[in-house]
PDBQT receptor file of N, H, CA, C and O in Angstrom, charges set to zero:
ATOM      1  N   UNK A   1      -0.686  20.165 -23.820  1.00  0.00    +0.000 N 
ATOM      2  CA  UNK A   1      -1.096  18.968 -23.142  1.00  0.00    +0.000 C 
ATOM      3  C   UNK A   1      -0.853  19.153 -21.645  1.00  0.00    +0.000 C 
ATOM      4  O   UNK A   1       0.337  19.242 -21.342  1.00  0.00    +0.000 OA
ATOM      5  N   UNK A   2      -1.625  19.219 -20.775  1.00  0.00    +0.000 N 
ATOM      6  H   UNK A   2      -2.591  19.146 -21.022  1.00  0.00    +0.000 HD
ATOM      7  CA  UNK A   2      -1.711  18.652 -19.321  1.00  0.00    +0.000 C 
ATOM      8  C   UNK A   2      -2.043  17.234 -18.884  1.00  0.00    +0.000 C 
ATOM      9  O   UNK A   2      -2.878  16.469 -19.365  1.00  0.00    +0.000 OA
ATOM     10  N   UNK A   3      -1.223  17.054 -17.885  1.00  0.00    +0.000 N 
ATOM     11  H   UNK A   3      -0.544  17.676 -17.494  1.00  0.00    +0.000 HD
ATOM     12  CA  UNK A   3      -1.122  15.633 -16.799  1.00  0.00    +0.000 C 
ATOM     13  C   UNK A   3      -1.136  15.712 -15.847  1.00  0.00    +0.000 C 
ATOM     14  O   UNK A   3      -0.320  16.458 -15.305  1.00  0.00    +0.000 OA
ATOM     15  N   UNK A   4      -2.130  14.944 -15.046  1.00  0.00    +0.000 N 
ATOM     16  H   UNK A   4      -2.793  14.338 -15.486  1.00  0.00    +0.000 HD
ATOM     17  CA  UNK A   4      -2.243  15.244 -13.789  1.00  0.00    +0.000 C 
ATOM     18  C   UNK A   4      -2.320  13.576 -13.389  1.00  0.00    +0.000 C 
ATOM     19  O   UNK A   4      -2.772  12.659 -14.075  1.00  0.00    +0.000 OA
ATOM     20  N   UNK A   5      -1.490  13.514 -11.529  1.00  0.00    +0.000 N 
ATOM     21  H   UNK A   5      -1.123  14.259 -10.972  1.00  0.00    +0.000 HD
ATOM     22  CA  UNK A   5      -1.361  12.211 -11.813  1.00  0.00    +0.000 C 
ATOM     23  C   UNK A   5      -1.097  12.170  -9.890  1.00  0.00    +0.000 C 
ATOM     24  O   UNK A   5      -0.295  12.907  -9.316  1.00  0.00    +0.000 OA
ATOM     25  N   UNK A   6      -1.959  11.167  -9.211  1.00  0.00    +0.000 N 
ATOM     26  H   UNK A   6      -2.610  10.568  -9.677  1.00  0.00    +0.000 HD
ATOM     27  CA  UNK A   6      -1.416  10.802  -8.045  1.00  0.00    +0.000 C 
ATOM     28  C   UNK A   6      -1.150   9.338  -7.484  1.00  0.00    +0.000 C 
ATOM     29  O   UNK A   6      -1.172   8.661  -8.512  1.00  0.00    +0.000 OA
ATOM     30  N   UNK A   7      -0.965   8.677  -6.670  1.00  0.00    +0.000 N 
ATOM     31  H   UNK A   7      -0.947   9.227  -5.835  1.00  0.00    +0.000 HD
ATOM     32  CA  UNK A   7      -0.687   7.300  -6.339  1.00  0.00    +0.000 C 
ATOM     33  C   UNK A   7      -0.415   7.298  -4.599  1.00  0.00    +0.000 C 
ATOM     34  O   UNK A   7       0.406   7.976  -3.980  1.00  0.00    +0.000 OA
ATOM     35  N   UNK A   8      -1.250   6.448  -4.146  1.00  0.00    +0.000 N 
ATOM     36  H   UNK A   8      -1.917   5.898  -4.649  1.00  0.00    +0.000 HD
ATOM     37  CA  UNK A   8      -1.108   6.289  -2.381  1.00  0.00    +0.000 C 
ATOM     38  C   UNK A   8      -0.634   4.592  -2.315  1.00  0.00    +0.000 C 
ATOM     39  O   UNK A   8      -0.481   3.885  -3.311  1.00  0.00    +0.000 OA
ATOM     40  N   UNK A   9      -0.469   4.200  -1.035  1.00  0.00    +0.000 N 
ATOM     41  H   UNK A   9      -0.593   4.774  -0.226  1.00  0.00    +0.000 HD
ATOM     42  CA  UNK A   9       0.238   3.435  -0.654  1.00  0.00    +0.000 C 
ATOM     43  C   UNK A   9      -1.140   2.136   0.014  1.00  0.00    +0.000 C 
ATOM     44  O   UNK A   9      -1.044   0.947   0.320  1.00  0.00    +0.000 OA
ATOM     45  N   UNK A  10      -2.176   2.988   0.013  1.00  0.00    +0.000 N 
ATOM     46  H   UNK A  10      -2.255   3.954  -0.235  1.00  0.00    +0.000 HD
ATOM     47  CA  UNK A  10      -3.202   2.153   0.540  1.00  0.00    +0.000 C 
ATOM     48  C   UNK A  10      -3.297   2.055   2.123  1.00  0.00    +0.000 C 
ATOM     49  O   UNK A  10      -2.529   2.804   2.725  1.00  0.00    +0.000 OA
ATOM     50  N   UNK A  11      -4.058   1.310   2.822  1.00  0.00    +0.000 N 
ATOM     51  H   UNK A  11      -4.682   0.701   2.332  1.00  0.00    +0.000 HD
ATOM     52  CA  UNK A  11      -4.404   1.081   4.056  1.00  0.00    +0.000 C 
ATOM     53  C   UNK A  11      -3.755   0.114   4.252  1.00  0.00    +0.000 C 
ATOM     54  O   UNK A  11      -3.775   0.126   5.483  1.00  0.00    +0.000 OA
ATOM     55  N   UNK A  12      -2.964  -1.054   3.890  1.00  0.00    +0.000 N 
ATOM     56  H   UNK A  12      -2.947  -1.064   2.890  1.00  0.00    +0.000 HD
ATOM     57  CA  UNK A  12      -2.850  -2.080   4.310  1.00  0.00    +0.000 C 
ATOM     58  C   UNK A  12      -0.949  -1.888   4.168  1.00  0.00    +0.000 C 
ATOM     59  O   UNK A  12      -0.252  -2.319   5.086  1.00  0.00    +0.000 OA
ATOM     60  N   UNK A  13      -0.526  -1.443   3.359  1.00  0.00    +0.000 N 
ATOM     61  H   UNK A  13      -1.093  -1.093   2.613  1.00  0.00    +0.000 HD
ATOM     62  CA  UNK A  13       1.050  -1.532   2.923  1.00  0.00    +0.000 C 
ATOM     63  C   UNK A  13       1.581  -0.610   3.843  1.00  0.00    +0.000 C 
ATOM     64  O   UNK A  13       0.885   0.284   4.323  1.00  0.00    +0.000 OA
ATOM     65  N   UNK A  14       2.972  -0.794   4.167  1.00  0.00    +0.000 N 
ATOM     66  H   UNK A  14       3.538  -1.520   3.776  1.00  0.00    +0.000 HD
ATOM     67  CA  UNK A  14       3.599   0.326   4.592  1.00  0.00    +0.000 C 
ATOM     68  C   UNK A  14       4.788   1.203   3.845  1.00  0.00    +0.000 C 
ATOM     69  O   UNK A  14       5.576   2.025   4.313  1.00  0.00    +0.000 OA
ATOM     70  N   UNK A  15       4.617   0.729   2.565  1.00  0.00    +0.000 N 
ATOM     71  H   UNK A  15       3.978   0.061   2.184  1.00  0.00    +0.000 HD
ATOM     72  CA  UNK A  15       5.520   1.161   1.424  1.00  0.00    +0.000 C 
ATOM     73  C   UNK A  15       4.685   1.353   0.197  1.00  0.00    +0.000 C 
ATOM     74  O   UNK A  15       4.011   0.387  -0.159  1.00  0.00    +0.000 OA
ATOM     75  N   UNK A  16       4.628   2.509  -0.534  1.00  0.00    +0.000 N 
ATOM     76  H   UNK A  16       5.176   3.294  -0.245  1.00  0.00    +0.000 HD
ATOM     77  CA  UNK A  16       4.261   2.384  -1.884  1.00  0.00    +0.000 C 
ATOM     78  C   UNK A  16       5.677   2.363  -2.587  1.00  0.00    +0.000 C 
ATOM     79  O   UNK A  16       6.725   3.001  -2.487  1.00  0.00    +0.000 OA
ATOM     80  N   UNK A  17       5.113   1.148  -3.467  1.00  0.00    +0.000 N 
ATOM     81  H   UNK A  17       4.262   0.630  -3.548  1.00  0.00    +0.000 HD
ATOM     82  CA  UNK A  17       6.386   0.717  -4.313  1.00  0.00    +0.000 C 
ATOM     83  C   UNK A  17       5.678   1.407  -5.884  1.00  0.00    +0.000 C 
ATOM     84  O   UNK A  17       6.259   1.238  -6.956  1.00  0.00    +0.000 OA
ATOM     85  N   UNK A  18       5.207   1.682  -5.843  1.00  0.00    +0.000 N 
ATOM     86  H   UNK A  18       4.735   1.819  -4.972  1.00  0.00    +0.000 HD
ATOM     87  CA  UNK A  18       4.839   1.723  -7.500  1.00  0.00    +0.000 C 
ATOM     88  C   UNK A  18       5.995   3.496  -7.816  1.00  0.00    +0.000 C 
ATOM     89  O   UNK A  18       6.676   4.164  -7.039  1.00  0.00    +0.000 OA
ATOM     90  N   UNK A  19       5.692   3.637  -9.280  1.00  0.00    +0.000 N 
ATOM     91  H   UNK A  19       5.139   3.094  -9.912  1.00  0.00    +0.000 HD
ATOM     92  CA  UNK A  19       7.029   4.525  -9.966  1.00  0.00    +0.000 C 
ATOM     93  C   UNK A  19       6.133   5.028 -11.285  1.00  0.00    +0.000 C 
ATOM     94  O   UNK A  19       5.583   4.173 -11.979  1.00  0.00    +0.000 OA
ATOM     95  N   UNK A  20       6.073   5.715 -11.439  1.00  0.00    +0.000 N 
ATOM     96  H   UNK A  20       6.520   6.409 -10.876  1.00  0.00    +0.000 HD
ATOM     97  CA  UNK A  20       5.685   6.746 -12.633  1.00  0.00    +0.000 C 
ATOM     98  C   UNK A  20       7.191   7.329 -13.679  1.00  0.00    +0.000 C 
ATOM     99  O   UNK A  20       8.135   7.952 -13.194  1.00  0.00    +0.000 OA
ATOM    100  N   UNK A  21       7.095   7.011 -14.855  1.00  0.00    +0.000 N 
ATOM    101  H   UNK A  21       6.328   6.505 -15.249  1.00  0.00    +0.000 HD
ATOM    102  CA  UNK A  21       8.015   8.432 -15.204  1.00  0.00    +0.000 C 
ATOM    103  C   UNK A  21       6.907   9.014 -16.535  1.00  0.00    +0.000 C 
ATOM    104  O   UNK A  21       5.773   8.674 -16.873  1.00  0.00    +0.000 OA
ATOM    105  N   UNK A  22       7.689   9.840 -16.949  1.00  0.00    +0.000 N 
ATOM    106  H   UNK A  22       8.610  10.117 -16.675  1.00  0.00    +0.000 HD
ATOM    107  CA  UNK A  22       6.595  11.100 -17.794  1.00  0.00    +0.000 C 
ATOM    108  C   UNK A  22       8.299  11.786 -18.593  1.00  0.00    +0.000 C 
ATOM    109  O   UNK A  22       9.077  12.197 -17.732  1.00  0.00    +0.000 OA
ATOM    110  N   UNK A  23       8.671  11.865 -19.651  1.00  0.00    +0.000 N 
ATOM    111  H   UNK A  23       8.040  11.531 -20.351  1.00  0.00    +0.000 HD
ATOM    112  CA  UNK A  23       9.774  11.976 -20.127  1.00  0.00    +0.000 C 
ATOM    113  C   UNK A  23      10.800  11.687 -19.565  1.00  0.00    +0.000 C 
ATOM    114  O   UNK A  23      11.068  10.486 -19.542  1.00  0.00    +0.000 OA
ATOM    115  N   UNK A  24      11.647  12.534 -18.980  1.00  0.00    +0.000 N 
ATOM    116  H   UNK A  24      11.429  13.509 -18.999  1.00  0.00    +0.000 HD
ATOM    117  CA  UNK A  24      12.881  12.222 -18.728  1.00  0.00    +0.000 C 
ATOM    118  C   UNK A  24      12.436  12.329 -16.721  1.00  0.00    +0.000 C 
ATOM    119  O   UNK A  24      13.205  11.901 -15.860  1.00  0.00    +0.000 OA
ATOM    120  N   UNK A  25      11.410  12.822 -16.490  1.00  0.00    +0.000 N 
ATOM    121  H   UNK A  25      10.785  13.170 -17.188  1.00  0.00    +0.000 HD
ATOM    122  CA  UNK A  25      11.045  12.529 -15.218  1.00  0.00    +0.000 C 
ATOM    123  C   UNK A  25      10.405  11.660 -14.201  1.00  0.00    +0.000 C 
ATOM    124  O   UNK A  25       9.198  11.428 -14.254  1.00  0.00    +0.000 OA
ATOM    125  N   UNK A  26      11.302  11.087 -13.119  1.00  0.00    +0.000 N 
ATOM    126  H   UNK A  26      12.283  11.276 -13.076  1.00  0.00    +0.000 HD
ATOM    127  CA  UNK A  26      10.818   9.885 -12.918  1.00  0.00    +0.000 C 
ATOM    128  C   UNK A  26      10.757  10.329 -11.350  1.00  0.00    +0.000 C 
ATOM    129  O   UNK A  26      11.511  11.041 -10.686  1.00  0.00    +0.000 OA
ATOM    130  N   UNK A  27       9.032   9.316 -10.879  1.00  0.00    +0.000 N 
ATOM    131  H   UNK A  27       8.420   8.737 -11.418  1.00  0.00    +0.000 HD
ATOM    132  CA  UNK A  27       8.635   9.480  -9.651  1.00  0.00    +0.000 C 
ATOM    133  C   UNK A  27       8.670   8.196  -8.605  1.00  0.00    +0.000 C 
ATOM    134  O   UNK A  27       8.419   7.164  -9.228  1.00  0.00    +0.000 OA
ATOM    135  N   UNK A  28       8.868   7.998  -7.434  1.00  0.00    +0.000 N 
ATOM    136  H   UNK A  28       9.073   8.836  -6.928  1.00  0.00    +0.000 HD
ATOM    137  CA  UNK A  28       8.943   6.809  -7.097  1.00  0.00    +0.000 C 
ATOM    138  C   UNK A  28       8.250   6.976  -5.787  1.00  0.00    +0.000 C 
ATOM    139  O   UNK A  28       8.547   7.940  -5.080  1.00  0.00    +0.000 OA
ATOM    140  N   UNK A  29       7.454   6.213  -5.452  1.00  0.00    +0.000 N 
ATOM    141  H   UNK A  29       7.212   5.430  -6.026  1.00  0.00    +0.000 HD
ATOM    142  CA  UNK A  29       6.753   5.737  -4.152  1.00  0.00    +0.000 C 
ATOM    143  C   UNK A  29       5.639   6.406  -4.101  1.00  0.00    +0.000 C 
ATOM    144  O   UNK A  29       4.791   6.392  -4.993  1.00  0.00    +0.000 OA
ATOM    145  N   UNK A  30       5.524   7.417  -2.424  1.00  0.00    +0.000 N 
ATOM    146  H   UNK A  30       6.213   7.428  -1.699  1.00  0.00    +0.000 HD
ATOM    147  CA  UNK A  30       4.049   8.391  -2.385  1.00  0.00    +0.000 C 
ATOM    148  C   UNK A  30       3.989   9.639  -3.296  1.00  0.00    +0.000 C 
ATOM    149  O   UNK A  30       4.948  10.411  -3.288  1.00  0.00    +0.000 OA
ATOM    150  N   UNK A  31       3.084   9.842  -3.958  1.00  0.00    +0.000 N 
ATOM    151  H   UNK A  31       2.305   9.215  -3.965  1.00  0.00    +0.000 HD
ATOM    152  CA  UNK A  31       2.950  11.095  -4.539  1.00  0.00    +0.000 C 
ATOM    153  C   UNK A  31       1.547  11.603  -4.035  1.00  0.00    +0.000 C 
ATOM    154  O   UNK A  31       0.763  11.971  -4.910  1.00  0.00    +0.000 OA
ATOM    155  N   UNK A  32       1.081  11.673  -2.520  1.00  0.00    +0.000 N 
ATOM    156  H   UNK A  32       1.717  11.374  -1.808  1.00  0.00    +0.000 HD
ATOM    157  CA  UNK A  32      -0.327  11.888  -2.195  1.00  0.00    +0.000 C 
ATOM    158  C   UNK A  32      -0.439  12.942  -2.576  1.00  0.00    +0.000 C 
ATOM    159  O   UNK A  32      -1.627  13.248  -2.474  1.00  0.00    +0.000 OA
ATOM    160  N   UNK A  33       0.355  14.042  -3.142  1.00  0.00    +0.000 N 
ATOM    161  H   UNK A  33       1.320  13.794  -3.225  1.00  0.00    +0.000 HD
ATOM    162  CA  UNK A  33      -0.130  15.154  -3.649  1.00  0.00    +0.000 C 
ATOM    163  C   UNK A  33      -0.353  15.029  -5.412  1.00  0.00    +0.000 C 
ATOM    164  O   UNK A  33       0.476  14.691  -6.257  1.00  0.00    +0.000 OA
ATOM    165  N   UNK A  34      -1.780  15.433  -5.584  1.00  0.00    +0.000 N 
ATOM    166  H   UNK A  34      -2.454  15.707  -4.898  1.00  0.00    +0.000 HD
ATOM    167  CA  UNK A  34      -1.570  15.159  -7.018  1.00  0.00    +0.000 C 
ATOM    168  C   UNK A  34      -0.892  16.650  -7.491  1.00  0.00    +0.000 C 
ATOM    169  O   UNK A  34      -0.804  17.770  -6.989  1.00  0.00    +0.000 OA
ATOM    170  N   UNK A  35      -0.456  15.978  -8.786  1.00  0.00    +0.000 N 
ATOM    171  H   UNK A  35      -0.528  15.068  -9.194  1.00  0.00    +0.000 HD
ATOM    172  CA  UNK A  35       0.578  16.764  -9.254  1.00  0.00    +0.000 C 
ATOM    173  C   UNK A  35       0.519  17.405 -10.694  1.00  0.00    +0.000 C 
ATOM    174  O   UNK A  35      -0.135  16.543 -11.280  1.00  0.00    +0.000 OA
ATOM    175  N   UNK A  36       0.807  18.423 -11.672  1.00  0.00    +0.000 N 
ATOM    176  H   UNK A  36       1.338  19.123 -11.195  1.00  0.00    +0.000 HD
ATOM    177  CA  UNK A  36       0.011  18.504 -13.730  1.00  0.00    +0.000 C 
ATOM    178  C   UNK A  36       1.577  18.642 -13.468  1.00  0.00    +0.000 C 
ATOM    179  O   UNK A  36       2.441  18.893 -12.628  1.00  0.00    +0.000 OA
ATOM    180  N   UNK A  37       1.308  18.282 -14.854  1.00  0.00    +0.000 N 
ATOM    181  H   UNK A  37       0.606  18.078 -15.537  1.00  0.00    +0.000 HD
ATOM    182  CA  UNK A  37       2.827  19.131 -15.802  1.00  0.00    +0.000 C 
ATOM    183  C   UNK A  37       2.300  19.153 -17.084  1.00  0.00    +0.000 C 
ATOM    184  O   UNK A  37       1.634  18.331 -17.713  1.00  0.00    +0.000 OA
ATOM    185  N   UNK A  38       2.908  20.718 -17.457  1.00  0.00    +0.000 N 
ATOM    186  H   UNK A  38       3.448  21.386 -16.946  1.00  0.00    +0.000 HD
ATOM    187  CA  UNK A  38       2.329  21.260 -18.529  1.00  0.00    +0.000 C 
ATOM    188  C   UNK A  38       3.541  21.352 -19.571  1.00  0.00    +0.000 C 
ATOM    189  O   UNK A  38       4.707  20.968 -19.489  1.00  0.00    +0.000 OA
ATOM    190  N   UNK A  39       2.640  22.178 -20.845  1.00  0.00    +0.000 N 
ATOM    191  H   UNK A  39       1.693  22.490 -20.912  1.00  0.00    +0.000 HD
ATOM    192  CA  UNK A  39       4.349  22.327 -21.656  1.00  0.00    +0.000 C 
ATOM    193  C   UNK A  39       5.139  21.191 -22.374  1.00  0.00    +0.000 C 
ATOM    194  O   UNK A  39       6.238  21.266 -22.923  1.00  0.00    +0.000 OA
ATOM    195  N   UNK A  40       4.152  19.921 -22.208  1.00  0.00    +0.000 N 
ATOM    196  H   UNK A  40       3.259  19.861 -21.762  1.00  0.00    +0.000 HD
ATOM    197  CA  UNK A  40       5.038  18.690 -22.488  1.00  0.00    +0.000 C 
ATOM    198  C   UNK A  40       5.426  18.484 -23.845  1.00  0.00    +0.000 C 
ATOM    199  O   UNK A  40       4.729  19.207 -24.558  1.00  0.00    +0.000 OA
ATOM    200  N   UNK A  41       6.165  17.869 -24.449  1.00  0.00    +0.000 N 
ATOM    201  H   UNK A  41       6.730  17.282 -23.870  1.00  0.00    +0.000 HD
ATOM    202  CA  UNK A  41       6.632  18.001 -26.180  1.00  0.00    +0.000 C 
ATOM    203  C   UNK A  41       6.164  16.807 -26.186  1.00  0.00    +0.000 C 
ATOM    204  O   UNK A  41       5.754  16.192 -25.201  1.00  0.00    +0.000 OA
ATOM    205  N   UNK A  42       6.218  16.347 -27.544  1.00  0.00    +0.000 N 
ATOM    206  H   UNK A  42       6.551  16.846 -28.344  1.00  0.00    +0.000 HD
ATOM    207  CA  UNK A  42       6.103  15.101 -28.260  1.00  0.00    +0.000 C 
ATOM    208  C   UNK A  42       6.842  14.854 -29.303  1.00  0.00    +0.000 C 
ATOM    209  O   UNK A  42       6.922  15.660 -30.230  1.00  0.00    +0.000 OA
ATOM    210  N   UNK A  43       7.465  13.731 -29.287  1.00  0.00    +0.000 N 
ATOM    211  H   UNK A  43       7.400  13.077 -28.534  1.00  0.00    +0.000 HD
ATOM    212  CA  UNK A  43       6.687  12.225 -28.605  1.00  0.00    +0.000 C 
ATOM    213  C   UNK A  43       7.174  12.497 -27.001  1.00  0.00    +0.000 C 
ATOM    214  O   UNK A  43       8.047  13.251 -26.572  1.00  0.00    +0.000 OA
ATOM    215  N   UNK A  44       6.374  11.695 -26.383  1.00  0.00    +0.000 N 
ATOM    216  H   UNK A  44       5.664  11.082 -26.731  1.00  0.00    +0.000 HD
ATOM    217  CA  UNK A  44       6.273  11.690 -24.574  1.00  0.00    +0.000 C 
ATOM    218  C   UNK A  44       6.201  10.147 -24.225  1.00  0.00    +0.000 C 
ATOM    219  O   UNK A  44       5.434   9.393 -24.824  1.00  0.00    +0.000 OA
ATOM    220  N   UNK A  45       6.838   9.831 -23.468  1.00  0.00    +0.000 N 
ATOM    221  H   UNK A  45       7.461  10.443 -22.981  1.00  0.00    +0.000 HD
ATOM    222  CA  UNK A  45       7.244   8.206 -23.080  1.00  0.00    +0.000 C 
ATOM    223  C   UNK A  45       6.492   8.621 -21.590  1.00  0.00    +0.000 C 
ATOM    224  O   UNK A  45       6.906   9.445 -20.776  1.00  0.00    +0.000 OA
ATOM    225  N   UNK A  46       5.188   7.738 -21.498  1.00  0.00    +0.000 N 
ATOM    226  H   UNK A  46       4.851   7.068 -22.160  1.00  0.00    +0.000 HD
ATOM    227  CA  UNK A  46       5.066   7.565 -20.528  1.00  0.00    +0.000 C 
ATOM    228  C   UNK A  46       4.812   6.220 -19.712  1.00  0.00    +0.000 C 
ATOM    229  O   UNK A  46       4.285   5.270 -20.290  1.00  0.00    +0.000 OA
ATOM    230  N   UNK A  47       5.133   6.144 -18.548  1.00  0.00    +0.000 N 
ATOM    231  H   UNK A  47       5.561   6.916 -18.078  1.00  0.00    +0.000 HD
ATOM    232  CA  UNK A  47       5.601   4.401 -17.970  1.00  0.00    +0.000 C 
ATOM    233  C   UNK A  47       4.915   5.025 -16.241  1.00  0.00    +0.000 C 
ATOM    234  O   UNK A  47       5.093   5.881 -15.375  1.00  0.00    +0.000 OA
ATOM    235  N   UNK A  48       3.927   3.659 -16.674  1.00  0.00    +0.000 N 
ATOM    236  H   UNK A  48       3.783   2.964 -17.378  1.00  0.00    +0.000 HD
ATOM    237  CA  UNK A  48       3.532   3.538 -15.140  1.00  0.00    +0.000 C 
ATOM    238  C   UNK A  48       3.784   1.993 -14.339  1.00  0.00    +0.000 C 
ATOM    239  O   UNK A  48       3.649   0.850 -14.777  1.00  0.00    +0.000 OA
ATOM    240  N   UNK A  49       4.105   2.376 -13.310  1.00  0.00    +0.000 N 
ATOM    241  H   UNK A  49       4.214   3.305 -12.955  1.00  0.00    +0.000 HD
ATOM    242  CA  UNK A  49       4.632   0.801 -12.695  1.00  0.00    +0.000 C 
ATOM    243  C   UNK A  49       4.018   0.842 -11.470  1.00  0.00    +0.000 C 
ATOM    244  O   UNK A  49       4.146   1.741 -10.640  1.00  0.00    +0.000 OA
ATOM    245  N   UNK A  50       2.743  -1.039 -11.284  1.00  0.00    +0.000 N 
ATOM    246  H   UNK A  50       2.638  -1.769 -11.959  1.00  0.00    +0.000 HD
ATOM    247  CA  UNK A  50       2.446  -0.667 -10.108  1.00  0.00    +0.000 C 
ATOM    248  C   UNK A  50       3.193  -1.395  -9.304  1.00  0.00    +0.000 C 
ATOM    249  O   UNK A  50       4.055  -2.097  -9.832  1.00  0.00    +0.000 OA
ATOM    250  N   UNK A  51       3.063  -1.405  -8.005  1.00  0.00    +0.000 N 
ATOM    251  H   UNK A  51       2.363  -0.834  -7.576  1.00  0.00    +0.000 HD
ATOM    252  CA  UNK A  51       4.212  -1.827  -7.344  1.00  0.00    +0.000 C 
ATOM    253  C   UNK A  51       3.989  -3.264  -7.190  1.00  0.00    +0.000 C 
ATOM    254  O   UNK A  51       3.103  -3.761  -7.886  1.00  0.00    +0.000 OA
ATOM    255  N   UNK A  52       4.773  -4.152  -6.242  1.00  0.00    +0.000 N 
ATOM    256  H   UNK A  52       5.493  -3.748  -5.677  1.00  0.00    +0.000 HD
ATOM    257  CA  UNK A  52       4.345  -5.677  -6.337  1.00  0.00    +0.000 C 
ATOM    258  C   UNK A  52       3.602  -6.247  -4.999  1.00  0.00    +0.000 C 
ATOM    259  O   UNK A  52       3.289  -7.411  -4.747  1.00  0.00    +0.000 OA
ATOM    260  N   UNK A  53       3.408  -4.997  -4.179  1.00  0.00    +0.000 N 
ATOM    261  H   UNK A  53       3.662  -4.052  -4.384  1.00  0.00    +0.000 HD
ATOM    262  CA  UNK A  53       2.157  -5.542  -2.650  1.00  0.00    +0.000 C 
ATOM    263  C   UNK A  53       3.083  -6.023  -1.813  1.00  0.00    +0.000 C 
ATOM    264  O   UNK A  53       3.498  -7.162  -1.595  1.00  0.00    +0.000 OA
ATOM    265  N   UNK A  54       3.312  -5.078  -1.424  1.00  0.00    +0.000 N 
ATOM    266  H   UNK A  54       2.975  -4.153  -1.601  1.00  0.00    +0.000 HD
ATOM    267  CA  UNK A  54       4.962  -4.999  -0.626  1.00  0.00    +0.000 C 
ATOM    268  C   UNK A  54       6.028  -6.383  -0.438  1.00  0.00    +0.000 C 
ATOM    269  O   UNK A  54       6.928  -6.556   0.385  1.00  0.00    +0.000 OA
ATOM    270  N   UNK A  55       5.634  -7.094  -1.323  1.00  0.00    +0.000 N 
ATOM    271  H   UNK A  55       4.903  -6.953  -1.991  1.00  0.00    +0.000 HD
ATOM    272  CA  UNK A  55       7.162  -7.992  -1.938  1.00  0.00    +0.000 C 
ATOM    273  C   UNK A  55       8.659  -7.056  -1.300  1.00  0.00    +0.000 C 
ATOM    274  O   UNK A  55       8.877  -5.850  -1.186  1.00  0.00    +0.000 OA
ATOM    275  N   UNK A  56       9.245  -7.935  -1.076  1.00  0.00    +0.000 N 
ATOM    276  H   UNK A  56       9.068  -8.915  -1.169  1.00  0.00    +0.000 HD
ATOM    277  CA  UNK A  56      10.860  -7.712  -0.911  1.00  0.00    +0.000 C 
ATOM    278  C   UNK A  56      11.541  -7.707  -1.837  1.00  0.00    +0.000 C 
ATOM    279  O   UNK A  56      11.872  -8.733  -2.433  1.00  0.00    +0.000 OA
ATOM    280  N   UNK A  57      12.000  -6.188  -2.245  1.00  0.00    +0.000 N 
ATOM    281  H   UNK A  57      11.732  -5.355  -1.761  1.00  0.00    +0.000 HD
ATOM    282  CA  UNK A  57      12.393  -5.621  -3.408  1.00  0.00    +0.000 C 
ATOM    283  C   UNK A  57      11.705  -4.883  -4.446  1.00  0.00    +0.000 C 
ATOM    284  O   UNK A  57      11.996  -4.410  -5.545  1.00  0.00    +0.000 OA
ATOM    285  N   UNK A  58      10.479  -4.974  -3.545  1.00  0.00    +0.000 N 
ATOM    286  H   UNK A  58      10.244  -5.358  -2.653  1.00  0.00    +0.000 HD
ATOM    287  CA  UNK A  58       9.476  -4.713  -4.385  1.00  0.00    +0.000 C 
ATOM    288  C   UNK A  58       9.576  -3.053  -5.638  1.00  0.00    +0.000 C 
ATOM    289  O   UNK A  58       9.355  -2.872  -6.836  1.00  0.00    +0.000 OA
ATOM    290  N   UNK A  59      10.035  -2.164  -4.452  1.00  0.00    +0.000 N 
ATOM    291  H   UNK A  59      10.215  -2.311  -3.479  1.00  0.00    +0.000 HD
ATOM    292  CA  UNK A  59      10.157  -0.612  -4.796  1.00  0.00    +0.000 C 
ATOM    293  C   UNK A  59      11.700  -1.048  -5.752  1.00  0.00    +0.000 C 
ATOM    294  O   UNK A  59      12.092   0.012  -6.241  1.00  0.00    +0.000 OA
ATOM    295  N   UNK A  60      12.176  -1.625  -5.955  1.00  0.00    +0.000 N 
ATOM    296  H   UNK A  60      11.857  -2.486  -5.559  1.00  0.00    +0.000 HD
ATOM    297  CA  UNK A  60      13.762  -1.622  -6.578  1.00  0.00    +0.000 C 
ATOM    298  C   UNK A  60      13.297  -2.379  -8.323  1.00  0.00    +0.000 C 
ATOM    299  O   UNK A  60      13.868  -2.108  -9.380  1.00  0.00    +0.000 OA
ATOM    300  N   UNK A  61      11.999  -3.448  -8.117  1.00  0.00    +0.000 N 
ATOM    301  H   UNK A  61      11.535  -3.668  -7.259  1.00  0.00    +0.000 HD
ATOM    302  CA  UNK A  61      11.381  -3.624  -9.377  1.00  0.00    +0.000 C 
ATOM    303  C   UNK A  61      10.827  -2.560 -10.513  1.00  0.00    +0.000 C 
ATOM    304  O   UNK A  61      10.970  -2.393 -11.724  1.00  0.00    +0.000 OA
ATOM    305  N   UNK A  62      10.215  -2.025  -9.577  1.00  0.00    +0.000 N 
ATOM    306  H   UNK A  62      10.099  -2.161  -8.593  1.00  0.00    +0.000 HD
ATOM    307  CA  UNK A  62       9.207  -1.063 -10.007  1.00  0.00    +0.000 C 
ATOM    308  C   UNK A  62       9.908   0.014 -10.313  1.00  0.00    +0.000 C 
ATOM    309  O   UNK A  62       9.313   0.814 -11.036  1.00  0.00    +0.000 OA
ATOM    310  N   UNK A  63      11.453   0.410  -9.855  1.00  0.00    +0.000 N 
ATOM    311  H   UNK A  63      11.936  -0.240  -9.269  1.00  0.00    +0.000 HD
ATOM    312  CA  UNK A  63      12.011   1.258 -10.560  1.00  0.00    +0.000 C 
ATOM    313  C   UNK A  63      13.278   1.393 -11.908  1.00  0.00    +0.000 C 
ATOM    314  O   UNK A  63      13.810   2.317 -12.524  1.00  0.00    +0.000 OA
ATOM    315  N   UNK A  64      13.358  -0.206 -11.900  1.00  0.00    +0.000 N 
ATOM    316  H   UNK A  64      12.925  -0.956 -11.399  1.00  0.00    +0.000 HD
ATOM    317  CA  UNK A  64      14.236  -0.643 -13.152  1.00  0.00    +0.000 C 
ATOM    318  C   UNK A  64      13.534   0.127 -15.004  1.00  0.00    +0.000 C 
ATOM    319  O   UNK A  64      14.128  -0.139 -16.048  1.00  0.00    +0.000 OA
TER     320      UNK A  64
């Protein structure tokens, strides 16, 4: 199995709050580089969080 996966912050925000994890690996904010991961086992927990539009606290939600 391959995953490939990116997330920007947009034109208007000055924070990307959103958070990805993919097993035991967890991503938080810009990932403008997209990124695979290969090799993955199963079962695979994957959790995407988008962020809340730059709310205060927003990035601290999105990573609970």
């Amino acid at each position: 199995m391959r995953l490939s996966f990116v997330t920007n912050r947009g034109a208007v925000r000055r924070q990307n709050q959103d958070a990805l994890q993919i097993g035991e690996k967890i991503w938080l904010g810009d990932m403008a580089a997209p990124e695979s991961l290969e090799g993955l086992n199963f079962p695979l927990l994957i959790s995407v969080v988008d962020g809340m539009g730059g709310q205060l606290g927003g990035e601290k939600a999105a990573a609970i």
